[in-house]
PyMOL Python script that loads the backbone (N, CA, C, O; Angstrom):
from pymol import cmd

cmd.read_pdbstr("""\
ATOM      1  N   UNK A   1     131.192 115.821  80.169  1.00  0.00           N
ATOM      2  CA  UNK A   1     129.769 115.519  80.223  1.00  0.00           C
ATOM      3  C   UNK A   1     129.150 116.204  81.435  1.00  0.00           C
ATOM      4  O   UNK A   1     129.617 116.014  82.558  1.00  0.00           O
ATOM      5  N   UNK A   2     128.310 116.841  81.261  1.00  0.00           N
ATOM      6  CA  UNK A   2     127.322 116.830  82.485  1.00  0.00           C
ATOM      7  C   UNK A   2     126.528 116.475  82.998  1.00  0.00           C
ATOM      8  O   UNK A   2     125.639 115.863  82.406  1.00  0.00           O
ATOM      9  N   UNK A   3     126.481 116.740  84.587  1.00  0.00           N
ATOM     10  CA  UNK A   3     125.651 116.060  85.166  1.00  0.00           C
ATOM     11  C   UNK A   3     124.306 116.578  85.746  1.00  0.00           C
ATOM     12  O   UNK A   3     124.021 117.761  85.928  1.00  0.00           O
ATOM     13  N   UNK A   4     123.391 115.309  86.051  1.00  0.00           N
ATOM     14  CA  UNK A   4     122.273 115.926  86.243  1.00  0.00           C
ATOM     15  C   UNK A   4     121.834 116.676  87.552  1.00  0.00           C
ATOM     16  O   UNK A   4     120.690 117.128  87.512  1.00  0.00           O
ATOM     17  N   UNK A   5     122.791 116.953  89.091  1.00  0.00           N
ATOM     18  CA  UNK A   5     122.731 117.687  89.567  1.00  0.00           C
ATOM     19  C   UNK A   5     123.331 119.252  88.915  1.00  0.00           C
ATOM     20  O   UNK A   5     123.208 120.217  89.669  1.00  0.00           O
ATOM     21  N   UNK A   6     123.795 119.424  87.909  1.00  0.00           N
ATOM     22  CA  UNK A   6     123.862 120.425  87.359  1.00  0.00           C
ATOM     23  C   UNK A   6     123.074 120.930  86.815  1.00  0.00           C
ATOM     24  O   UNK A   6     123.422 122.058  86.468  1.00  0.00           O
ATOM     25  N   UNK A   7     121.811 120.585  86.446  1.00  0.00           N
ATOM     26  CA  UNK A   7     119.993 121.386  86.009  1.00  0.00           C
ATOM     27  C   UNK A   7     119.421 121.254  86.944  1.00  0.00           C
ATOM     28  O   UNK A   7     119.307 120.195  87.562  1.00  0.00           O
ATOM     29  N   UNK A   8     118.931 122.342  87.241  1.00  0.00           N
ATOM     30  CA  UNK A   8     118.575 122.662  88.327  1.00  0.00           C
ATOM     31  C   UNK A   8     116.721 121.797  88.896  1.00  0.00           C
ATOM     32  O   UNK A   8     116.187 121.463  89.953  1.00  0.00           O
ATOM     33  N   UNK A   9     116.428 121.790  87.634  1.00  0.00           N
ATOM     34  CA  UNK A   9     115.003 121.767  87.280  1.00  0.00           C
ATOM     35  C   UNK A   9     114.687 120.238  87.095  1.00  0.00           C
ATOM     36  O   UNK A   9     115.408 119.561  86.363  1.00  0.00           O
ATOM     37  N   UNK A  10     113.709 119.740  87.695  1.00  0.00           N
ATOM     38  CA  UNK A  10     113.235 118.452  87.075  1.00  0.00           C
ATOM     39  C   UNK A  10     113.121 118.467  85.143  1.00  0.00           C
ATOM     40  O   UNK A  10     113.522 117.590  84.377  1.00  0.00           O
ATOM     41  N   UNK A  11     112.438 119.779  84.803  1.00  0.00           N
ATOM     42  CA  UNK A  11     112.187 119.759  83.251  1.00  0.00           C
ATOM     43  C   UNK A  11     113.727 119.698  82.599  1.00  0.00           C
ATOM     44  O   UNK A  11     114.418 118.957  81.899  1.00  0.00           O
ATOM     45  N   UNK A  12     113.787 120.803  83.205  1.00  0.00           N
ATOM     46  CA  UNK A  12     115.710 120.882  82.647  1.00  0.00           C
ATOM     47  C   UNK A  12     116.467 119.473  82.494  1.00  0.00           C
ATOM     48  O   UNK A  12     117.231 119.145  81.586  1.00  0.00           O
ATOM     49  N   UNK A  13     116.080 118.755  83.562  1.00  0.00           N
ATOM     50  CA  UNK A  13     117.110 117.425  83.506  1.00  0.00           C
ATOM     51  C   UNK A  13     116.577 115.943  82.606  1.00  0.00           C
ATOM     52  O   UNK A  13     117.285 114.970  82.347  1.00  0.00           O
ATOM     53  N   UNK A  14     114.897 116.174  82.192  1.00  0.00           N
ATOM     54  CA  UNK A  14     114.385 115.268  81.377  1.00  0.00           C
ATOM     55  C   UNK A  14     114.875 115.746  80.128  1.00  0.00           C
ATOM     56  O   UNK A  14     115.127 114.877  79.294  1.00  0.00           O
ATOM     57  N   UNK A  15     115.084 117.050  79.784  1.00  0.00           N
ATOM     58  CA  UNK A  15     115.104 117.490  77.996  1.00  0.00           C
ATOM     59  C   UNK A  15     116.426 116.811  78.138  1.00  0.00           C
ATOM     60  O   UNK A  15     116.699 115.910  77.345  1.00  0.00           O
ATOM     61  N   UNK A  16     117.677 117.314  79.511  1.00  0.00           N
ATOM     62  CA  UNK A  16     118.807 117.328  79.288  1.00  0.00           C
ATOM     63  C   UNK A  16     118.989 115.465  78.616  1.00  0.00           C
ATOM     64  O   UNK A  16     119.598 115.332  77.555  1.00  0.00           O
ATOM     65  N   UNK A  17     118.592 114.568  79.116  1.00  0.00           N
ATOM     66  CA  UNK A  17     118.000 113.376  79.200  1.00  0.00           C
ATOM     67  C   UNK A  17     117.588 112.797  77.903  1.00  0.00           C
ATOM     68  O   UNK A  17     118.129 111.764  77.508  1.00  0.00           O
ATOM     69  N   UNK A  18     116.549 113.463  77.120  1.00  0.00           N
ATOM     70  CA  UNK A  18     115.872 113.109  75.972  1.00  0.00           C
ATOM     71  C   UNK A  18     117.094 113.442  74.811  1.00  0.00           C
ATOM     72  O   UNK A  18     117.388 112.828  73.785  1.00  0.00           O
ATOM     73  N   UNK A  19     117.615 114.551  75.359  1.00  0.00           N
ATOM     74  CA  UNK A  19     118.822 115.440  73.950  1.00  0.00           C
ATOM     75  C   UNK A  19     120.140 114.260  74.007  1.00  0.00           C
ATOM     76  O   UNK A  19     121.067 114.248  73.198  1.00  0.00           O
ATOM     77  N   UNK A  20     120.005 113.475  74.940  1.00  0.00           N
ATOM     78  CA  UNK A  20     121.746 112.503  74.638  1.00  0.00           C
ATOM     79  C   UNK A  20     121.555 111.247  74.325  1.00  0.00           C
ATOM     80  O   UNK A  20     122.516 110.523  74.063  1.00  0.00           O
ATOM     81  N   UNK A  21     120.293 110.802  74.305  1.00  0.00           N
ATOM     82  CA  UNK A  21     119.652 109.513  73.728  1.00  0.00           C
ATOM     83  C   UNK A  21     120.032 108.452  74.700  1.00  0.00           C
ATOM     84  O   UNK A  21     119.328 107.445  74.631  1.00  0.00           O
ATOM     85  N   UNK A  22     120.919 108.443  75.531  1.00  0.00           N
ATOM     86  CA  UNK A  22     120.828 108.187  76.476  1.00  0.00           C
ATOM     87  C   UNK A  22     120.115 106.910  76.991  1.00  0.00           C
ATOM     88  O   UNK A  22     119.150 106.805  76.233  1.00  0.00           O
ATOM     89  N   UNK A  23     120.082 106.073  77.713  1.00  0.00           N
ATOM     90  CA  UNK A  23     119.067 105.129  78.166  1.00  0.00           C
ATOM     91  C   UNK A  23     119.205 105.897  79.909  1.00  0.00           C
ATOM     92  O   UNK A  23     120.139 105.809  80.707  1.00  0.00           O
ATOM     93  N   UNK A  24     117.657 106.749  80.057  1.00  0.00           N
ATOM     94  CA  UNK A  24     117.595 107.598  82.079  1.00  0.00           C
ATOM     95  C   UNK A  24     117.575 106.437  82.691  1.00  0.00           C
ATOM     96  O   UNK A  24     116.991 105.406  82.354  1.00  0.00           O
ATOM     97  N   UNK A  25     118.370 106.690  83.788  1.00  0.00           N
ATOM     98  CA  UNK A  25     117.615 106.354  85.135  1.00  0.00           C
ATOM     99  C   UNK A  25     117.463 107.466  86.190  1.00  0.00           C
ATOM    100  O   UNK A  25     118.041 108.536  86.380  1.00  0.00           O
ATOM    101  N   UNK A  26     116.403 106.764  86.842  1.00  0.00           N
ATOM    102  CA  UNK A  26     115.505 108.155  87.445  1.00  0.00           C
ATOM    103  C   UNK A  26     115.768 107.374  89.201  1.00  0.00           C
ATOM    104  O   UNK A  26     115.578 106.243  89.648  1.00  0.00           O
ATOM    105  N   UNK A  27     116.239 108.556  89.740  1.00  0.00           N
ATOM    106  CA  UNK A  27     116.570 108.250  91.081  1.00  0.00           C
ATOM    107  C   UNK A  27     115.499 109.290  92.169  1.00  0.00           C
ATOM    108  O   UNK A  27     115.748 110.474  92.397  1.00  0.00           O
ATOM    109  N   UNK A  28     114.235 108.493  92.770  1.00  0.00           N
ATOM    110  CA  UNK A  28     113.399 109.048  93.776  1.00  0.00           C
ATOM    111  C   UNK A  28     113.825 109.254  95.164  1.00  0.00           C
ATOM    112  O   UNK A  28     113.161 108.660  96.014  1.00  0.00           O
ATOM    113  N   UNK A  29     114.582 109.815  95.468  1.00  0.00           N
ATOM    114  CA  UNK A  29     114.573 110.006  97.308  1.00  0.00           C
ATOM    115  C   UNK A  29     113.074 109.519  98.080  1.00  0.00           C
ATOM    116  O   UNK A  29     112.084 109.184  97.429  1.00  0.00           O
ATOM    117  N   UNK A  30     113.104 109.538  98.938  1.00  0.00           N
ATOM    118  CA  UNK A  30     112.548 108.786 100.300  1.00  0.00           C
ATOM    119  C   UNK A  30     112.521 110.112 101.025  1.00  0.00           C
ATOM    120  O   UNK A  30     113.215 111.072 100.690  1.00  0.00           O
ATOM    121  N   UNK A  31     111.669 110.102 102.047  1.00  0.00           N
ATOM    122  CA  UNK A  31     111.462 111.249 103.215  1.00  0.00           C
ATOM    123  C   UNK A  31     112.197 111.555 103.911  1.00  0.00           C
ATOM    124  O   UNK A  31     112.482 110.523 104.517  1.00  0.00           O
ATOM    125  N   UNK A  32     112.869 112.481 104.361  1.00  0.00           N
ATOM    126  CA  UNK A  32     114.161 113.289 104.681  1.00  0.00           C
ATOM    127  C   UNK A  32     114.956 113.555 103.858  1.00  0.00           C
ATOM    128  O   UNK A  32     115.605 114.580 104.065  1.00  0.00           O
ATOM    129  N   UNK A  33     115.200 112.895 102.798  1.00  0.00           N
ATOM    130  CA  UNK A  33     116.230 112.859 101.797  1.00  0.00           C
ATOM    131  C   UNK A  33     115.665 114.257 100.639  1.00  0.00           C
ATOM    132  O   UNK A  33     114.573 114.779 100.416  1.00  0.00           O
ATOM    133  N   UNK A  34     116.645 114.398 100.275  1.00  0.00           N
ATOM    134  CA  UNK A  34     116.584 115.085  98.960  1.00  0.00           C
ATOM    135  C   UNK A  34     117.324 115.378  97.667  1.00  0.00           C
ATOM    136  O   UNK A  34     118.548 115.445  97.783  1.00  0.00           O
ATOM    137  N   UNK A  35     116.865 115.545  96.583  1.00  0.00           N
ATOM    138  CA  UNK A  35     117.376 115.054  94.960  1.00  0.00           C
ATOM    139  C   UNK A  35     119.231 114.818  95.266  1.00  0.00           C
ATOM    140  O   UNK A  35     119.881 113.834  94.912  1.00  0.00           O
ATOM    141  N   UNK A  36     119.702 115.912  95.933  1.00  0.00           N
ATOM    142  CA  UNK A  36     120.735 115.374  95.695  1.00  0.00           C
ATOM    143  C   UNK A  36     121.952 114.550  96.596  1.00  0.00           C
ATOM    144  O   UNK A  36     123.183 114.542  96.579  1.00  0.00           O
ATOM    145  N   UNK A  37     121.016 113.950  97.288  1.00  0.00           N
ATOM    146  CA  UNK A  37     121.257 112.353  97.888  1.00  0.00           C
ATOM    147  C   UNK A  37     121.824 111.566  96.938  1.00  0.00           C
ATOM    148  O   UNK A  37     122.573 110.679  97.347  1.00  0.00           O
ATOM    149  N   UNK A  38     121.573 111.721  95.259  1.00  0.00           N
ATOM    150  CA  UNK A  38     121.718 110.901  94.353  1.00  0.00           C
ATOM    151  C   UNK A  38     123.020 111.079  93.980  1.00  0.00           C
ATOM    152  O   UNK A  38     123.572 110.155  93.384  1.00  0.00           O
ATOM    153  N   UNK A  39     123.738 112.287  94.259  1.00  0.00           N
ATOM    154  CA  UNK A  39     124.433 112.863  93.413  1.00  0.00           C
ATOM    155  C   UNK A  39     125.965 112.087  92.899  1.00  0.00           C
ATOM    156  O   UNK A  39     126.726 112.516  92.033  1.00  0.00           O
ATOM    157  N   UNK A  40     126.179 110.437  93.982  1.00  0.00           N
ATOM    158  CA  UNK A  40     127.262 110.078  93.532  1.00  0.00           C
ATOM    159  C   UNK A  40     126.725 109.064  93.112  1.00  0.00           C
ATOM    160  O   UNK A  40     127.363 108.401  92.295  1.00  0.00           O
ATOM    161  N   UNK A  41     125.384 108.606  93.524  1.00  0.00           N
ATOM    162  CA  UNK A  41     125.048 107.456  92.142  1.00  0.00           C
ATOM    163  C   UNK A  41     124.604 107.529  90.810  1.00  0.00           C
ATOM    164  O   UNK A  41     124.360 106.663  89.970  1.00  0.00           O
ATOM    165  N   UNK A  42     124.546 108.929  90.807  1.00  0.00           N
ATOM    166  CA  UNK A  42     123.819 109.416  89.210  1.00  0.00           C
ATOM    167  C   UNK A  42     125.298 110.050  88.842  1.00  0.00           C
ATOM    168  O   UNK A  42     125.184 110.497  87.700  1.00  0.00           O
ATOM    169  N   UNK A  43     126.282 110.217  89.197  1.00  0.00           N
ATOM    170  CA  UNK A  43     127.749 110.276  88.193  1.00  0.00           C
ATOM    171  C   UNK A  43     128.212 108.598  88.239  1.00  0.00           C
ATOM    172  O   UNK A  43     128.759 107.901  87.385  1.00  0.00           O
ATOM    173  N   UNK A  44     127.819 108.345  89.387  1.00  0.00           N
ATOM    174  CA  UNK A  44     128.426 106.913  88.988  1.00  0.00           C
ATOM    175  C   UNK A  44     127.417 106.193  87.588  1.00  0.00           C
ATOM    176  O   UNK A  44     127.925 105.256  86.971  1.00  0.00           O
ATOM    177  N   UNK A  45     126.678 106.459  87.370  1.00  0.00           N
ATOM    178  CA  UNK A  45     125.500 106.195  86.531  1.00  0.00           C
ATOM    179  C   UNK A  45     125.721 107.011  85.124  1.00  0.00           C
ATOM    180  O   UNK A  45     125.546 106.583  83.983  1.00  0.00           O
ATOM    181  N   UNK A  46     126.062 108.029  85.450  1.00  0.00           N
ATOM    182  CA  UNK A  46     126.244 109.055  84.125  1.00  0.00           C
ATOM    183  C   UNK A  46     127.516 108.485  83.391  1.00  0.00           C
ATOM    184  O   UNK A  46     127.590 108.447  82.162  1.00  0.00           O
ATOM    185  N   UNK A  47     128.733 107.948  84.419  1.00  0.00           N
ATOM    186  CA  UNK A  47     130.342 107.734  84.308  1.00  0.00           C
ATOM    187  C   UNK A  47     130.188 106.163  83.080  1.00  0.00           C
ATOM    188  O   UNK A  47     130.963 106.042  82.132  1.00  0.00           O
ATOM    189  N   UNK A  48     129.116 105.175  83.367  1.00  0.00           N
ATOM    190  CA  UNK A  48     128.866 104.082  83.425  1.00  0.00           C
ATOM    191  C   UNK A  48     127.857 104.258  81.758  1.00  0.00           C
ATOM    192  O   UNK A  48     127.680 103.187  81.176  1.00  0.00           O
ATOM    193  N   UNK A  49     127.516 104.983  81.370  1.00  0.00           N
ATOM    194  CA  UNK A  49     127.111 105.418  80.037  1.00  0.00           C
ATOM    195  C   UNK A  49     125.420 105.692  80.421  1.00  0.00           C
ATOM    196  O   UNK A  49     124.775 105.790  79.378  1.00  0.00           O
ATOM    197  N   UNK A  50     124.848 105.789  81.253  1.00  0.00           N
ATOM    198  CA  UNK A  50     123.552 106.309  81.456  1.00  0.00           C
ATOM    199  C   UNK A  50     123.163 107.489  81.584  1.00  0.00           C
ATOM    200  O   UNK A  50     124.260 108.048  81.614  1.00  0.00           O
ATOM    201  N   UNK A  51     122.240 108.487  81.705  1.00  0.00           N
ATOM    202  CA  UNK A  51     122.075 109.572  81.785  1.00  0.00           C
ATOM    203  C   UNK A  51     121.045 109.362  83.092  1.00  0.00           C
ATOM    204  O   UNK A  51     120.126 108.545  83.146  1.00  0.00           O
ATOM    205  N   UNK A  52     121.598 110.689  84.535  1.00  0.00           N
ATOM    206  CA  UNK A  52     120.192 110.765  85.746  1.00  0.00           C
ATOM    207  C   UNK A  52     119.751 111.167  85.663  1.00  0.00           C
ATOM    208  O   UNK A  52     120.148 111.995  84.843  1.00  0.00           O
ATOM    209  N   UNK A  53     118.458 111.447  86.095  1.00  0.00           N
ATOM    210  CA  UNK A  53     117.689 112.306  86.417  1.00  0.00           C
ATOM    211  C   UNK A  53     116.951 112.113  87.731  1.00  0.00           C
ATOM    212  O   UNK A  53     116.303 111.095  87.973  1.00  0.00           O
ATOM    213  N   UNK A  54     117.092 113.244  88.658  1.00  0.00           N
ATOM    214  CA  UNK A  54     117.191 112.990  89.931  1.00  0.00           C
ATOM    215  C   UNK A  54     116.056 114.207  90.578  1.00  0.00           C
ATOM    216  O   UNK A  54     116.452 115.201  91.187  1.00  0.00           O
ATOM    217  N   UNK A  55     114.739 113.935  90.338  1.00  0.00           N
ATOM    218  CA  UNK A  55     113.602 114.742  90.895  1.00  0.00           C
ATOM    219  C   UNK A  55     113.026 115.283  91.767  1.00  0.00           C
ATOM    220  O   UNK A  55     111.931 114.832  91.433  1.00  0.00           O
ATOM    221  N   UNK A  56     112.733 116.045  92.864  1.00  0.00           N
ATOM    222  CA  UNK A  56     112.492 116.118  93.547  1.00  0.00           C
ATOM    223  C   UNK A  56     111.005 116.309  93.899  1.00  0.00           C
ATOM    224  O   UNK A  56     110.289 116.763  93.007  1.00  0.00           O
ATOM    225  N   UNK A  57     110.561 116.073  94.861  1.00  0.00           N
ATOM    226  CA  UNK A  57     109.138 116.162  95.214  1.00  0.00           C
ATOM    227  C   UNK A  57     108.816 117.846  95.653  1.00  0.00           C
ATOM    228  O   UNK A  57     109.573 118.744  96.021  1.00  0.00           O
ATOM    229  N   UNK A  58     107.265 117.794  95.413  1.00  0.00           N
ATOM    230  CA  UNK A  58     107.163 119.293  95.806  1.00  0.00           C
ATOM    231  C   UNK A  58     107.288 119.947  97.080  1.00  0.00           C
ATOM    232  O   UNK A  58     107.120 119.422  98.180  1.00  0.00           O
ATOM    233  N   UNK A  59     107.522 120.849  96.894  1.00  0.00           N
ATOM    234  CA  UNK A  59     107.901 121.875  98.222  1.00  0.00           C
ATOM    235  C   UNK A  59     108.781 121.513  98.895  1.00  0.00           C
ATOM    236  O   UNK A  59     108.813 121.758 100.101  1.00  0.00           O
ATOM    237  N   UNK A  60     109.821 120.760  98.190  1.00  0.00           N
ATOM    238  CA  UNK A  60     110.985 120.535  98.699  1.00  0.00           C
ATOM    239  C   UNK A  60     111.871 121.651  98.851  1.00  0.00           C
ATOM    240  O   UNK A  60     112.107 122.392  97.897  1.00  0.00           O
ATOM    241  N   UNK A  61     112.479 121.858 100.206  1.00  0.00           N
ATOM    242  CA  UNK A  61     113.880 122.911 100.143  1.00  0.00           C
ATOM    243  C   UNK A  61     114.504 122.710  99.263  1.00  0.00           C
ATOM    244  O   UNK A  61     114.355 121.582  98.795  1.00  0.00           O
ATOM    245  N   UNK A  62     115.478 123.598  98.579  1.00  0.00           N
ATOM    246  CA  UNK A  62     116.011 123.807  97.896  1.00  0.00           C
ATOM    247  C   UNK A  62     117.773 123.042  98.186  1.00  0.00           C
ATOM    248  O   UNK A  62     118.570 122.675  97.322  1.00  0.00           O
ATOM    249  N   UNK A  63     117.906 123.011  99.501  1.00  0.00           N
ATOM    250  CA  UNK A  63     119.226 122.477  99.962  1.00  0.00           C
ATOM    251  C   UNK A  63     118.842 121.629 101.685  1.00  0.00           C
ATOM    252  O   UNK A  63     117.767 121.523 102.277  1.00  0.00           O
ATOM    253  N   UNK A  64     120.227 121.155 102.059  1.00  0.00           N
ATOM    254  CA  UNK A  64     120.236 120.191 103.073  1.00  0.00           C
ATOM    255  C   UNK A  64     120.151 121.394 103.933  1.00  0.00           C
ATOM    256  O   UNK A  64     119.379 121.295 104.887  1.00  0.00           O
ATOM    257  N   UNK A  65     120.529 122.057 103.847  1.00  0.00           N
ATOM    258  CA  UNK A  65     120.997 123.482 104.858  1.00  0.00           C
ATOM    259  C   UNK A  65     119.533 123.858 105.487  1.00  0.00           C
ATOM    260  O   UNK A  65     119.247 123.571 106.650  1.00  0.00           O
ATOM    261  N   UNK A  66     118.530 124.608 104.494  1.00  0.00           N
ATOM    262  CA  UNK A  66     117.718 124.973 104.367  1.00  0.00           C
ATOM    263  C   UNK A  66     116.684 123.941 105.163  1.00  0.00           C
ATOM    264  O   UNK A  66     115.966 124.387 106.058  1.00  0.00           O
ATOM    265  N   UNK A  67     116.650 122.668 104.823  1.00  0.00           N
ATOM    266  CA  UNK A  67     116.024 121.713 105.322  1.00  0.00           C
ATOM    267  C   UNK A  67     116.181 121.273 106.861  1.00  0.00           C
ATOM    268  O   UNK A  67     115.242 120.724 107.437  1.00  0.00           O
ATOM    269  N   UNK A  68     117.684 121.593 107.650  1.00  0.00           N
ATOM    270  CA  UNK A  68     117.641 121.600 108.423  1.00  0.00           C
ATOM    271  C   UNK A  68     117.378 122.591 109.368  1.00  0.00           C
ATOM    272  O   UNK A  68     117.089 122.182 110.492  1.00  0.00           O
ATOM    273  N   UNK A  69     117.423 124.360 109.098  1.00  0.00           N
ATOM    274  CA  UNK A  69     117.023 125.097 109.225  1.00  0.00           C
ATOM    275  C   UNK A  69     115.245 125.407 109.400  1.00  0.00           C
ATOM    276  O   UNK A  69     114.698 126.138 110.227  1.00  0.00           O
ATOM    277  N   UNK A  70     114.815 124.834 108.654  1.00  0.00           N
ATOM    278  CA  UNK A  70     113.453 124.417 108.729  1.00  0.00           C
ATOM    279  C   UNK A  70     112.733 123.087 108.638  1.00  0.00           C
ATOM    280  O   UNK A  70     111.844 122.861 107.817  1.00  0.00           O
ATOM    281  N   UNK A  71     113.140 122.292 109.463  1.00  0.00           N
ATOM    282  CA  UNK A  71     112.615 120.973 108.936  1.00  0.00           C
ATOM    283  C   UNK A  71     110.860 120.848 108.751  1.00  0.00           C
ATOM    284  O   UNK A  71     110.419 119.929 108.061  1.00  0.00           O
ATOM    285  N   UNK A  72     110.131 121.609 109.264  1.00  0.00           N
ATOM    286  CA  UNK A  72     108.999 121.340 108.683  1.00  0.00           C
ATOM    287  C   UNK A  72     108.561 122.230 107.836  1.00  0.00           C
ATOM    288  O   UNK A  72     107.346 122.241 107.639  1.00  0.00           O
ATOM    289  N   UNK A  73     109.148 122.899 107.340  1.00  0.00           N
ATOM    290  CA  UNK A  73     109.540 124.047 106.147  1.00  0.00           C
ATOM    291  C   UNK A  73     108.166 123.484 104.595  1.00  0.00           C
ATOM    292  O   UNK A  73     107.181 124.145 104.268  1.00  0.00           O
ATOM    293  N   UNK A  74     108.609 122.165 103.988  1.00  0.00           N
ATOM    294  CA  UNK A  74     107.845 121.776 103.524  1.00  0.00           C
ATOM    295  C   UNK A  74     106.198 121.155 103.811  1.00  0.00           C
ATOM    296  O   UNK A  74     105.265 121.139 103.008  1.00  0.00           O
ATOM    297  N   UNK A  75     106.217 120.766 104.948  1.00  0.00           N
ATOM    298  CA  UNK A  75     105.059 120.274 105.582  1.00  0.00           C
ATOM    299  C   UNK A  75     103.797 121.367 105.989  1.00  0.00           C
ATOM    300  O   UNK A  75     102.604 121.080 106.082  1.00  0.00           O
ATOM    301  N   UNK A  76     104.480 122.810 106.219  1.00  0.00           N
ATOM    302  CA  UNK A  76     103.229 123.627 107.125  1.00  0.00           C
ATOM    303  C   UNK A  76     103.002 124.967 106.409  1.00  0.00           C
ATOM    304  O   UNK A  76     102.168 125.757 106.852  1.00  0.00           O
ATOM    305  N   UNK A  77     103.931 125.317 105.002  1.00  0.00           N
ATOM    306  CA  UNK A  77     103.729 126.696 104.658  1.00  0.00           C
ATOM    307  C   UNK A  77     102.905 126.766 103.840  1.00  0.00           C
ATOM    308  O   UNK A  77     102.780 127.690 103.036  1.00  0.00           O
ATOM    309  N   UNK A  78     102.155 125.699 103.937  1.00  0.00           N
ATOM    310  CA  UNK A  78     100.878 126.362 102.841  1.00  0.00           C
ATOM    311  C   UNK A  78      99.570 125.938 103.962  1.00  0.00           C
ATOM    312  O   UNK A  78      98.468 125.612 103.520  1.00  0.00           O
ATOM    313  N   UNK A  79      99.928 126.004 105.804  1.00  0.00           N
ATOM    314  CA  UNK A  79      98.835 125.909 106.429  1.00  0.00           C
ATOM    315  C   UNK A  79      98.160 127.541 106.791  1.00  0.00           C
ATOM    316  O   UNK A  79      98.853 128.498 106.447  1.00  0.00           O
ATOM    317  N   UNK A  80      97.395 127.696 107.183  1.00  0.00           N
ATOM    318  CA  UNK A  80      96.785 129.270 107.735  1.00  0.00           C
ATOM    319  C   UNK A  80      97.849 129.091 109.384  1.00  0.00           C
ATOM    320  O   UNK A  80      98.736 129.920 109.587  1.00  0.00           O
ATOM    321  N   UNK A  81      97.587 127.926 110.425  1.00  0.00           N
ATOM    322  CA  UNK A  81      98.567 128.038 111.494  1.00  0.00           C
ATOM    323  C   UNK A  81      99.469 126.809 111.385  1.00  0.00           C
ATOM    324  O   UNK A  81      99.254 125.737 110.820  1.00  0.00           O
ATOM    325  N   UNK A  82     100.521 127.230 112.061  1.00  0.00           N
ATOM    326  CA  UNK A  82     101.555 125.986 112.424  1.00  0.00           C
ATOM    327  C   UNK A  82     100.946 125.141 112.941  1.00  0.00           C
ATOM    328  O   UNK A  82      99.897 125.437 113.512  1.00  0.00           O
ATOM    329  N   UNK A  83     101.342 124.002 112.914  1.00  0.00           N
ATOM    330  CA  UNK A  83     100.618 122.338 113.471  1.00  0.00           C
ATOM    331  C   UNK A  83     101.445 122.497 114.784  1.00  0.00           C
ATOM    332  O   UNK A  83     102.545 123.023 114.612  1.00  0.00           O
ATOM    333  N   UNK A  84     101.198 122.219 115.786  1.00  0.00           N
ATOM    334  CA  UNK A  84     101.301 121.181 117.108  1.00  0.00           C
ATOM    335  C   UNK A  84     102.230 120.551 117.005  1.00  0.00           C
ATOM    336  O   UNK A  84     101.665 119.467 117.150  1.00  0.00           O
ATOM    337  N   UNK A  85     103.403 120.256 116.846  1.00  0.00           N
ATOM    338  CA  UNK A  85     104.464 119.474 116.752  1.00  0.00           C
ATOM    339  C   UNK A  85     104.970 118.880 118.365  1.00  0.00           C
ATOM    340  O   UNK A  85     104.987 119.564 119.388  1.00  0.00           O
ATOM    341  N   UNK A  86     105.284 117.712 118.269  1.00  0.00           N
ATOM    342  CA  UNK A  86     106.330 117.178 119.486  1.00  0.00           C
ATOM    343  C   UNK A  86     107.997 117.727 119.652  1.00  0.00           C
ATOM    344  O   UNK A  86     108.457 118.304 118.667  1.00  0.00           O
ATOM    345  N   UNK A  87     108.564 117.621 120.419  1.00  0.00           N
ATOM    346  CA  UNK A  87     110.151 118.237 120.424  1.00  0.00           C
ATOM    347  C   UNK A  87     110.714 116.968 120.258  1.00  0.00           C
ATOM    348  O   UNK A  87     110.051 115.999 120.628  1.00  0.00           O
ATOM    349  N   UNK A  88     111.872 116.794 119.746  1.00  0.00           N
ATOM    350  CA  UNK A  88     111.988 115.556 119.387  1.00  0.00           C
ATOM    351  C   UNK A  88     113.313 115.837 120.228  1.00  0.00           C
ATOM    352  O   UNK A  88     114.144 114.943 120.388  1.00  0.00           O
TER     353      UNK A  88
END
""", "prot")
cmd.dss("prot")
cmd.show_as("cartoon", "prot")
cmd.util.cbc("prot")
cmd.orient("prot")
């Protein structure tokens, strides 16, 4: 069976979802987090006879890597200048 960190795509993982009849559950991350935060409760979920689907919000990085590499990556690239930030 596969899983729903294996489509890459929010669309990809609803058809994948709709095609196994399936009863979804849909797992939202929280701020810092991202889709695949889910990834051992949506096999534990998939294992358990459900199908995930695990979405991500927009302008989300693509990976944890990436996210830490740029943490305000999502927050400022669609500003004209960078924001003022504190050093944390």
């Amino acid at each position: 069976m596969s899983t729903a960190a294996e489509f890459t795509t929010t669309d990809e993982q609803i058809e994948r979802a709709n095609a196994t009849g399936l009863n979804p559950v849909v797992f939202i991350h929280g701020l810092w987090l991202l889709p695949s935060s889910w990834d051992r409760w949506a096999t534990l979920f998939e294992e358990a006879g459900f199908t995930a689907v695990t979405p991500g919000w927009p302008d989300d990085p693509d990976t944890v890597g990436e996210a830490r590499a740029h943490p305000m990556y999502s927050r400022t690239r669609q500003w004209d200048r960078s924001p003022i930030t504190t050093p944390t």
